[in-house]
Every structure is written in C-alpha cells, then in structure tokens.
C-alpha positions as CSV (number, residue, x, y, z in Angstrom):
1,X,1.0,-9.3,1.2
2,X,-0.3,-5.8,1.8
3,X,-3.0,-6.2,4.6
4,X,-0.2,-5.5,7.7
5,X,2.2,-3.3,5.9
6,X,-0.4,-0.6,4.6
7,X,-2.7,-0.2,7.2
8,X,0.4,0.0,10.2
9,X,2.2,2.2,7.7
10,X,-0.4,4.9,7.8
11,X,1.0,6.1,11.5
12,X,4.5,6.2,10.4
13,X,4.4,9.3,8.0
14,X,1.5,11.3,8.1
15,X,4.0,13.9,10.3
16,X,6.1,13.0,8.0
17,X,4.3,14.6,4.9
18,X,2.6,17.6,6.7
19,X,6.1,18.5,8.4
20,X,7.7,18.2,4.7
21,X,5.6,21.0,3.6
22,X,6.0,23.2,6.9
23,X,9.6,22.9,6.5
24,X,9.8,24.3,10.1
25,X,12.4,23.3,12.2
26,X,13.7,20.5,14.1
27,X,14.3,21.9,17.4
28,X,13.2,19.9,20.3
29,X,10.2,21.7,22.6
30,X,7.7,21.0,24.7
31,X,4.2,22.3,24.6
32,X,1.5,21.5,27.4
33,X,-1.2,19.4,26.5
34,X,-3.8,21.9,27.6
35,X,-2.0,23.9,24.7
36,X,-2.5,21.7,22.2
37,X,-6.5,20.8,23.4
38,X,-7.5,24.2,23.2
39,X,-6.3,24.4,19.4
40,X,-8.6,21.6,18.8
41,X,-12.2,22.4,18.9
42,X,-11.7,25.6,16.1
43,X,-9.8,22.8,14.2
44,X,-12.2,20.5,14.3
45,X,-15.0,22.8,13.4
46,X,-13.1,24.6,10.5
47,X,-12.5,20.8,9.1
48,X,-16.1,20.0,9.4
49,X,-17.1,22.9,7.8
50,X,-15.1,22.5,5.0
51,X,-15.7,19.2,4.4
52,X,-19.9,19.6,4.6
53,X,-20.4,17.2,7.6
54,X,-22.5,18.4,10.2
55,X,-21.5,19.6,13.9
56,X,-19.2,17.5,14.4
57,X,-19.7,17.9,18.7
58,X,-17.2,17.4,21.1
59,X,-13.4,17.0,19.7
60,X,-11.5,13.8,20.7
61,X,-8.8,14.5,23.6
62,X,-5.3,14.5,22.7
63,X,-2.5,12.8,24.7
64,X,1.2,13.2,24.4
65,X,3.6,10.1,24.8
66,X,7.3,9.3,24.6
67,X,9.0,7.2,22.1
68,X,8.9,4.1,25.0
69,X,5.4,4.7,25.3
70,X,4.4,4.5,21.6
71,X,6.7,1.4,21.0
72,X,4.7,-0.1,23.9
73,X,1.1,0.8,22.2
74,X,1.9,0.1,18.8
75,X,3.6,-3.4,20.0
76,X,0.1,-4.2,21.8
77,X,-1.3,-3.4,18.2
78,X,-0.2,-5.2,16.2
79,X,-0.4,-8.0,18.7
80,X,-4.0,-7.4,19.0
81,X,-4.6,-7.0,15.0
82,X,-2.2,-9.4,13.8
83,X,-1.3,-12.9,14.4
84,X,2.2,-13.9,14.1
85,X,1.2,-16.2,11.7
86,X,-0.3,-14.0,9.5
87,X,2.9,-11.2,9.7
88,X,5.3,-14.4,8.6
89,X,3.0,-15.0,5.9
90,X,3.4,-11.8,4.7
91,X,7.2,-11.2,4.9
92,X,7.3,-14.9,3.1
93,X,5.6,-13.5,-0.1
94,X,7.9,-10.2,0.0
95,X,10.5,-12.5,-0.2
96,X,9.2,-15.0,-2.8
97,X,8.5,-11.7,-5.1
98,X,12.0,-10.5,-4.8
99,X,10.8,-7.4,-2.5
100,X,12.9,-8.3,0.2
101,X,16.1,-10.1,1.2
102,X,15.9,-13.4,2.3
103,X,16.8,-12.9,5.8
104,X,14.1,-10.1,6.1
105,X,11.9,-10.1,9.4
106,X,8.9,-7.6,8.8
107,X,7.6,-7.8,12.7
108,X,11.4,-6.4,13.6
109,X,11.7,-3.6,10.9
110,X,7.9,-2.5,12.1
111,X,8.5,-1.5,15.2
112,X,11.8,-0.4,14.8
113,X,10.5,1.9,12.6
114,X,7.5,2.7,14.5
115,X,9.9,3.9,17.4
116,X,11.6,5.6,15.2
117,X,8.7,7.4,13.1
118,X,5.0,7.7,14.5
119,X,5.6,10.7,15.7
120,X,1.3,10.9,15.4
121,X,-1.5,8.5,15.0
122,X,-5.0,8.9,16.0
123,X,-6.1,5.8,17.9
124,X,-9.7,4.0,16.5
125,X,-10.0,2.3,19.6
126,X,-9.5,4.6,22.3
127,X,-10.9,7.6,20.4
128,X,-8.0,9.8,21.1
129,X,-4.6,11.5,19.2
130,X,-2.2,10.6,20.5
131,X,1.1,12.9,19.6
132,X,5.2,12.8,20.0
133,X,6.8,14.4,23.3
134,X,9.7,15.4,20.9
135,X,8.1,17.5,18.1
136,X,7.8,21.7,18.0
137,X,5.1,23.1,18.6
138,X,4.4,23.6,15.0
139,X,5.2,20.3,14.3
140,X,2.9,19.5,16.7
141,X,-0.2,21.4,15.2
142,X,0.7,20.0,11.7
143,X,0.2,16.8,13.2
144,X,-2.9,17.5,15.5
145,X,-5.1,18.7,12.2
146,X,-3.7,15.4,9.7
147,X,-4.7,13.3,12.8
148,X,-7.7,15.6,13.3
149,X,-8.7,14.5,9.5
150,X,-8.9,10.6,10.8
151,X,-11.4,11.5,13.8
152,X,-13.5,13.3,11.8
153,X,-13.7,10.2,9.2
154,X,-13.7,8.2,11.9
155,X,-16.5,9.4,13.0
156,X,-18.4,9.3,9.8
157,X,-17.5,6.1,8.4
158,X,-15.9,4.1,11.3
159,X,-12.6,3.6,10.3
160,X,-11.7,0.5,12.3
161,X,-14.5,-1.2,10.3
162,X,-13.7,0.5,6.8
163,X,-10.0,-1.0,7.2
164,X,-10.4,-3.9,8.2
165,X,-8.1,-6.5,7.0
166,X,-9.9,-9.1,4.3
167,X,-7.4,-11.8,3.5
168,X,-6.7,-11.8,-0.2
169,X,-7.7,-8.6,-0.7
170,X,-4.5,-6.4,-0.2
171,X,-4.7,-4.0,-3.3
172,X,-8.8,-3.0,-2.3
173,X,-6.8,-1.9,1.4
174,X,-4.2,-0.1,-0.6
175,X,-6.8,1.8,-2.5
176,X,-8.7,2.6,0.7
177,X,-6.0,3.3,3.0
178,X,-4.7,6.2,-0.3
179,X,-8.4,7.3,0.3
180,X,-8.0,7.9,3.8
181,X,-4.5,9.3,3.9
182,X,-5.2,11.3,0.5
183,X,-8.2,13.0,2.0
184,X,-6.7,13.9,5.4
185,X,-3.5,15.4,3.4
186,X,-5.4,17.5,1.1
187,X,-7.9,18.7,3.8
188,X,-4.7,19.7,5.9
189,X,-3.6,21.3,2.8
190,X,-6.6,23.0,2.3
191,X,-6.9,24.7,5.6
192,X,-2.7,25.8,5.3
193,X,-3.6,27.5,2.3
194,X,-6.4,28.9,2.9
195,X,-4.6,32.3,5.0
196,X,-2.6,33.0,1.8
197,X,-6.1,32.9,-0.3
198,X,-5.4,29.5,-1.7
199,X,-7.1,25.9,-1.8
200,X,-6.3,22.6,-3.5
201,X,-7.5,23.5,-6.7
202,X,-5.9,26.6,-7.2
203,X,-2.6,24.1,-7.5
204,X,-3.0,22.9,-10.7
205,X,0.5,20.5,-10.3
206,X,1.2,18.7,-7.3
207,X,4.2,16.9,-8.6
208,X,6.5,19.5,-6.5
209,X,4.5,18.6,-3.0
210,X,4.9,15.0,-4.4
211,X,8.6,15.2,-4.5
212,X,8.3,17.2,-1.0
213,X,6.6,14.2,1.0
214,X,9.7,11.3,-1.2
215,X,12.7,13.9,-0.5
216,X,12.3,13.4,2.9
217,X,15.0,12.1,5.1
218,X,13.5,10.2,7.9
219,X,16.2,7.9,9.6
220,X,18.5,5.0,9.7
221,X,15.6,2.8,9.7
222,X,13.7,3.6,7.1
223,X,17.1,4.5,4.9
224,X,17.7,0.7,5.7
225,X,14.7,-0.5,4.5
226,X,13.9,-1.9,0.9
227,X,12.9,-0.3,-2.0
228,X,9.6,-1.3,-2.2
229,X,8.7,-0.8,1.6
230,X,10.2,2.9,1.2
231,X,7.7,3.1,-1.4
232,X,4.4,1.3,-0.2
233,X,5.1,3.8,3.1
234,X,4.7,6.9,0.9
235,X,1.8,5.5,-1.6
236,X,-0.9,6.6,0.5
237,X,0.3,10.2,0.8
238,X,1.5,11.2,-2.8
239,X,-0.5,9.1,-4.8
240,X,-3.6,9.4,-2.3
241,X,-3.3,13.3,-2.6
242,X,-3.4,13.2,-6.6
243,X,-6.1,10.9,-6.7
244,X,-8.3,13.5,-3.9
245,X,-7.1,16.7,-6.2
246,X,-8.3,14.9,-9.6
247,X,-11.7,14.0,-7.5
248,X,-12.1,17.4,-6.3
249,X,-11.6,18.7,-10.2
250,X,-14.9,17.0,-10.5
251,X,-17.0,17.2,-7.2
252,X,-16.6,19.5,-4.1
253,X,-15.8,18.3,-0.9
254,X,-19.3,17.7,0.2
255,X,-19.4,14.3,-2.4
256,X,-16.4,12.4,-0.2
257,X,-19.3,11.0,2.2
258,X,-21.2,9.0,-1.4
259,X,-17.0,8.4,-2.2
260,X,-16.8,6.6,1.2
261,X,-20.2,4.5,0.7
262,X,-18.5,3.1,-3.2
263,X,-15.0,3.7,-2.5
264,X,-12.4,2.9,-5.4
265,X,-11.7,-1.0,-5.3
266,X,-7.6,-1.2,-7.1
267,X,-4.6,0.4,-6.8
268,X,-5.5,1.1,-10.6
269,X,-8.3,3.7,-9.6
270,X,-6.5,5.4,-7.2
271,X,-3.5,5.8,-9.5
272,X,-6.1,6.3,-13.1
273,X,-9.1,8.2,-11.4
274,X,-10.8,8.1,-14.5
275,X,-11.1,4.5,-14.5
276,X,-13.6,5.6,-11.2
277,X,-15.1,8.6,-12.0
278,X,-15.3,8.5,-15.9
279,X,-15.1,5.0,-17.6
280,X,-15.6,2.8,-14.3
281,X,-13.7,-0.3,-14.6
282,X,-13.5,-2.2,-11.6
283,X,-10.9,-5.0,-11.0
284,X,-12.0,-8.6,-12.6
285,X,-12.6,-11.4,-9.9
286,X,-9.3,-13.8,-10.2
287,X,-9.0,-17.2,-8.6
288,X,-6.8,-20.1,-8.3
289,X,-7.5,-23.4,-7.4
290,X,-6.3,-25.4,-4.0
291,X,-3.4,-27.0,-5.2
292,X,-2.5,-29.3,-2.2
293,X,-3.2,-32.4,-3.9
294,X,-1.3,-31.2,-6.5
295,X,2.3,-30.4,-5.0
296,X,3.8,-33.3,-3.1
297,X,3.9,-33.4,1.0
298,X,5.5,-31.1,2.8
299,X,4.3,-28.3,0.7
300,X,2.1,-26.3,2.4
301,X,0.9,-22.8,1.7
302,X,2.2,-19.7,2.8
303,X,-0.1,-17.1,1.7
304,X,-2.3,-15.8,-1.2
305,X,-3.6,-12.4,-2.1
306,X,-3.8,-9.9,-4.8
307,X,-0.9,-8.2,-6.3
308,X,-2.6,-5.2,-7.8
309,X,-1.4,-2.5,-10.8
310,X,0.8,-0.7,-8.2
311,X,2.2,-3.8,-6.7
312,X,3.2,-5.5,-9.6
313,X,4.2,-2.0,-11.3
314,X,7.3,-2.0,-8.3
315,X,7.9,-5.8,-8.8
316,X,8.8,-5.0,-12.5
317,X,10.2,-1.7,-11.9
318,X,13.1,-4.1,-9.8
319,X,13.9,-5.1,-13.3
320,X,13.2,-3.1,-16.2
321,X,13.1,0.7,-14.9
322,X,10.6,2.2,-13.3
323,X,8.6,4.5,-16.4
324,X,8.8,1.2,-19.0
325,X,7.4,-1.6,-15.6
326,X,4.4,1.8,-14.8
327,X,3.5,2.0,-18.4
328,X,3.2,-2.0,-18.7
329,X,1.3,-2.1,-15.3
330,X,-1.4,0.4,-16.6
331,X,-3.3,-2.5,-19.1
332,X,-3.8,-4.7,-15.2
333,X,-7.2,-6.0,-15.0
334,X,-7.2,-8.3,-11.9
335,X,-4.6,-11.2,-10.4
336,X,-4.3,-13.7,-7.8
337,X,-1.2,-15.1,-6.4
338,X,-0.1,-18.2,-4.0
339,X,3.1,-18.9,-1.8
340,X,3.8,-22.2,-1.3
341,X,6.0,-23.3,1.3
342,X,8.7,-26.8,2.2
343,X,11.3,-24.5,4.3
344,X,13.2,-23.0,3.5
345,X,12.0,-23.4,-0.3
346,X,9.4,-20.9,-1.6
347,X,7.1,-21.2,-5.1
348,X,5.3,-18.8,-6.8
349,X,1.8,-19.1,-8.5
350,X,0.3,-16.2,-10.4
351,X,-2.0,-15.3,-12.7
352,X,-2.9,-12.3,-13.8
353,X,-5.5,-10.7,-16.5
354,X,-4.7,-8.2,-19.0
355,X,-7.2,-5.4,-20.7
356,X,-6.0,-6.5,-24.2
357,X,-4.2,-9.7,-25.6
358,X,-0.9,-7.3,-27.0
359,X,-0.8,-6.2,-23.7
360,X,-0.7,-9.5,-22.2
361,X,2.0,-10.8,-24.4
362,X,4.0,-7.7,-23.8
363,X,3.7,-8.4,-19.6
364,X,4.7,-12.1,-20.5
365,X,7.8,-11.6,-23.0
366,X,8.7,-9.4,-20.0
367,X,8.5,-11.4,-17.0
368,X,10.5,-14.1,-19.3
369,X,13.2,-11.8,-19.6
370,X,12.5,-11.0,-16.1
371,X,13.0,-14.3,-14.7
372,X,15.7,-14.9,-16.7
373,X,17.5,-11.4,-14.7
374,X,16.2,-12.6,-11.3
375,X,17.5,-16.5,-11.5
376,X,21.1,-16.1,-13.8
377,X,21.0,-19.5,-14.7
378,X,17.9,-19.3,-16.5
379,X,19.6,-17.4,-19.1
380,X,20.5,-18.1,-22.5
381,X,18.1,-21.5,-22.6
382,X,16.1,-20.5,-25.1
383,X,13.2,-21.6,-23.2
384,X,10.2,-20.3,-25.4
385,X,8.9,-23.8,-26.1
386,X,5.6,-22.4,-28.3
387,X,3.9,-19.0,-29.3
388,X,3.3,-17.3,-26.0
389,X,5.1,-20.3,-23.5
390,X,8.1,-20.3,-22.0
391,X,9.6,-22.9,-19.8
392,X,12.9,-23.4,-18.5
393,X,14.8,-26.3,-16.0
394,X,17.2,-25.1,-13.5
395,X,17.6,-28.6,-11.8
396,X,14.4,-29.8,-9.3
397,X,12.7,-26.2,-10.1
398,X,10.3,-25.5,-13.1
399,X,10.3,-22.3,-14.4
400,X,7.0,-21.1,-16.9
401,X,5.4,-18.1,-18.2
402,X,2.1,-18.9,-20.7
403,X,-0.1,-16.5,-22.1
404,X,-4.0,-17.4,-22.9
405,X,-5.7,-14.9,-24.0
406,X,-5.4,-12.2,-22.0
407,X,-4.3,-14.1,-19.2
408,X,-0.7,-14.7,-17.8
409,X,0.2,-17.9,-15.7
410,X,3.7,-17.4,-14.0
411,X,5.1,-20.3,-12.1
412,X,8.7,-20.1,-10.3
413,X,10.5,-22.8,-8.5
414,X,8.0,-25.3,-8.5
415,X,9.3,-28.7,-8.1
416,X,9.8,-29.7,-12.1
417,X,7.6,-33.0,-11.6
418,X,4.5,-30.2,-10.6
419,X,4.9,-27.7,-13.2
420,X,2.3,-29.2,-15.8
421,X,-0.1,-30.9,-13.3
422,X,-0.3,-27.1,-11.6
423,X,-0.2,-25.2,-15.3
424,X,-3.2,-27.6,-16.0
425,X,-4.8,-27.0,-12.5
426,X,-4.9,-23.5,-12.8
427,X,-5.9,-22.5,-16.6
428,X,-8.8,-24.9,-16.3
429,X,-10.3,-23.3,-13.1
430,X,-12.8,-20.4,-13.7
C-alpha cells in the first residue's frame, strides 16, 4: 500500500518543511538561475564537510521550472515508475482499510497535488535540482540545500537503487524514505543554525519544529485529502527528523554512511530508535498463503503488502483516538495483509504478530470493537464465539478476529461460505 505514496510523497513537502521554519515570506520573485548556481558549490562543500564525506567534486546543476513543466515531469514519473496496475492496486487497499473513501482515485489526487506542491525535488535520473519559478529567493535557497542533502546521498548510496520499490515491502520503504528525508532535514537544520552558534543537539526538544512542519497550510488539495494521506506526507519529515536527532545523541554525523549500509527495516525503528541502536529488534518475517483455490471464481487479488507499527497505528487511531491506537501499535512485531477483489466487492486478510500474548489479545478485543464501529450492523451480536474468537454474519460476508498466541487473524467481508476454509488456510501456514 505504501511503495507509490511514500516514495512520490517525498517531492511534495521538503519546501514545505524547510520554508515552515524560515517563516519568510510569500511574495512571488524571481531569481536568475546563475544566482542560484553560484550559491551551490559552498553549499555543497559545507554539507560534505559536515557530514564527513569526502570532496564531494563538482555540484549537480540546478534548473528552474514552472508549475506546467513540473506536472509534465512528474506525470512522465510516475509513468515511468509505476504501472497503472500497480497505483489501482494501491488505492484498492486504502480503501479496503477504511483510509480512503470509496470513490478515491490516488493517480488523480497525485498529481494534483504535485502541481500544486513540489515546489523542489532533486531528480535521480537526470542528476539535477530542479526548483519552482514561483518561490523567493529565500525560499529558493531553503530549498536548493534540503535538495542539495539528496545529491549528496545520492551520490554516496545511489538513491534510485536504495528506494527502489520491493512489492510487499511498504513499511521497510517507509523506514527508509524517514531516513532519507530525516537526514536531509536535520543537515539543513544543522547548517541554519550553525550562524547563531547552534546544531541539532543543542535542541534537546523538537516537538515545537514538529508542530512547525503539521501547522502548515499548504492548499486546497492537500486540505482535501484524507487523514491518513495528510499524515503519511509528513511522516518522513517529523518523524524522520526525531529518529536522525536520537541517532545523533549516540554517533556523530560521520556514522550515517555504516547507517545507510544496515538501515532501519520498520516503521517501528524509525519511530523507537532504541529498538535499532540499543536492543535491535528487527521486524518478524510474516506470510500468508495463496488463497485462490480457496475463494470461489471471480475473486482475484488486488494486492498484498505489509502494514507496519505506523500504518496500523493510523488505521486504529480512525477508531479509538490517536494516543490509546499509538500505545497499542508499539507491541507490533511483523504482519502481512491481502486484498482480494470480485468488483466492486473488497476482502481483507491480515495477520499480524504481537511482542507478547496480553498485547495480542488487547489488539484483538480492539479490532472487535473496531469492526463493530466500521460496519454498524455488526453491532450488538455478541459475536465472541470462544476465548480469543470473534465471528459475526452480516448476510454473504464473514466477519472474524482470532487470536493464537501472539498472533492475530483478521478477516472482513469474506464470502461467509470461505471464512473457515481461509481461517484454516492461513493459521496452518508457516
């Protein structure tokens, strides 16, 4: 579900972030390119410097380009990265998890918002930065030394290859792409600060900057958008920075090149750094079995990836408030869900593993009461059928939430003849 909305999402709001913090203002000017170039080598060395890396030679040339111009590019893009098939697949689990609105169509809302936003994006393919015609000049520098971050990474780890999309794998590419973005804030940081005798450590709370980077207004499009897109737009950024400032408490800058060579692999690291740099836990290998044979034809499926602590955190948070769904996410161990499609129906297979059994029952009495909040006529059933099951019947559709061990089956609108054959399916695969 992740693998197109993070990684396009990271062009949309660095400006965003590094113009919260200027605060400057929103006057339109011009400046010449041959302006902006020549603020680019000094940049690019004091970056290098800072960070450790070696010479880092010849900066990469900047270019300037309209709104038209960047809707063109970034249309080409995701052309180029991202079949349609794969985009629908996507907006088809945001819908099955309740994320978006039925009628949702993620290709439109992209590069509306695209057009509307990415006002600077460094391009992995053409080696350039490419900036908006419509910022200020400061504006415009903000933006040239965030995107100035990405070529120097680029550079040292190849981002195109660090990024790119593995199917089923959307919370490592959230974790990664909060790497990226949560280095090139901080380093921007570091070099704003650094005339009034500051650095990133010398802020000892970054909930303020935090709240700086959300409080920003940004547009009728991305006003429009849902929740959870609003949020997976700004993960990167806030959460990214806290996880760089925590890594910095305990290594200096010069350690981000062995970072990038065993980079964090869950949301949950980024968001618990200790669970990296302490007590490493890494996410538990989860797996569901084809189930094809299972459902009857017509089914076919839609998509499967990971969910992830921070993913699932916002699905719950839809229903039970955002500090109680953050503090139940934290026990996540590792999940794996599957879409299945018969348009226009949509069914849901998880499973998920929990770090203790308590916790596990806790997520499942939860998503009961959950499910009972998303699908009305669910409730008052009295479904729980055994210790740890729950089961309702809402006409064809199955309903069921069981807890084994620490794991957690959820199944939602499956076709009521395929509920037990899948429940048996999936607890008896590895």
């Amino acid at each position: 579900m992740l693998l197109v909305m993070s990684r396009i999402a990271r062009c949309l709001v660095a400006v965003l972030l590094v113009l919260s913090l200027l605060s400057v203002p929103a006057t339109a000017q011009q400046t010449p390119v041959a302006s902006l170039q020549a603020l680019v080598a000094p940049f690019f060395a004091e970056l290098s410097a800072l960070r450790g890396l070696p010479s880092a030679g010849s900066p990469p040339p900047v270019v300037v380009r309209s709104r038209s111009e960047t809707r063109r590019f970034l249309d080409q893009e995701l052309n180029r990265k991202y079949p349609t098939a794969q985009i629908q697949a996507e907006q088809k689990s945001m819908i099955a998890w309740r994320l978006a609105p039925p009628d949702f169509d993620l290709r439109a809302f992209f590069l509306d918002l695209m057009e509307e936003q990415a006002a600077a994006y460094y391009d992995t393919v053409g080696k350039v930065m490419v900036l908006a015609d419509w910022l200020t000049p400061e504006q415009q520098q903000a933006a040239l030394l965030h995107e100035l971050v990405h070529a120097l990474q680029d550079r040292e780890i190849s981002l195109e290859r660090f990024i790119t999309p593995s199917r089923g794998q959307g919370d490592r590419l959230l974790a990664r792409e909060a790497l990226i973005e949560g280095e090139a804030v901080a380093l921007s940081l570091e070099i704003m600060l650094e005339p009034q005798g500051l650095d990133l450590l010398k802020i000892p709370d970054l909930s303020a900057v935090q709240q700086l980077i959300a409080a920003q207004s940004v547009g009728p499009v991305f006003d429009r958008a849902p929740r959870f897109l609003k949020d997976l737009l700004l993960f990167p950024y806030t959460h990214g920075l806290a996880f760089i400032h925590q890594f910095r408490q305990r290594r200096p800058w010069s350690a981000m090149s062995a970072l990038y060579r065993d980079p964090p692999r869950s949301t949950t690291q980024i968001l618990h750094p200790a669970k990296l740099f302490d007590q490493r836990q890494d996410p538990l290998a989860m797996a569901l079995p084809d189930l094809s044979t299972t459902l009857a034809v017509g089914w076919r499926r839609a998509d499967e990836d990971e969910m992830g602590e921070w993913v699932l955190g916002e699905v719950l948070a839809g229903h039970m408030g955002e500090a109680a769904a953050r503090r139940l996410a934290e026990g996540w161990r590792g999940d794996r869900y599957q879409v299945w499609e018969a348009s226009p129906a949509l069914l849901l297979v998880y499973r998920v593993a929990w770090e203790t059994e308590a916790i596990a029952e806790a997520f499942a009495q939860a998503y009961a009461g959950l499910l009972e909040k998303k699908y009305p006529a669910l409730a008052g059933k009295a479904p729980r059928t055994a210790a740890s099951v729950w089961a309702w019947r809402d006409g064809p559709q199955g309903f069921l939430v069981e807890r084994r061990g620490v794991e957690v089956l959820v199944l939602e609108r499956v076709p009521s003849t395929a509920v037990e054959p899948i429940r048996r399916a999936v607890l008896s695969s590895p």
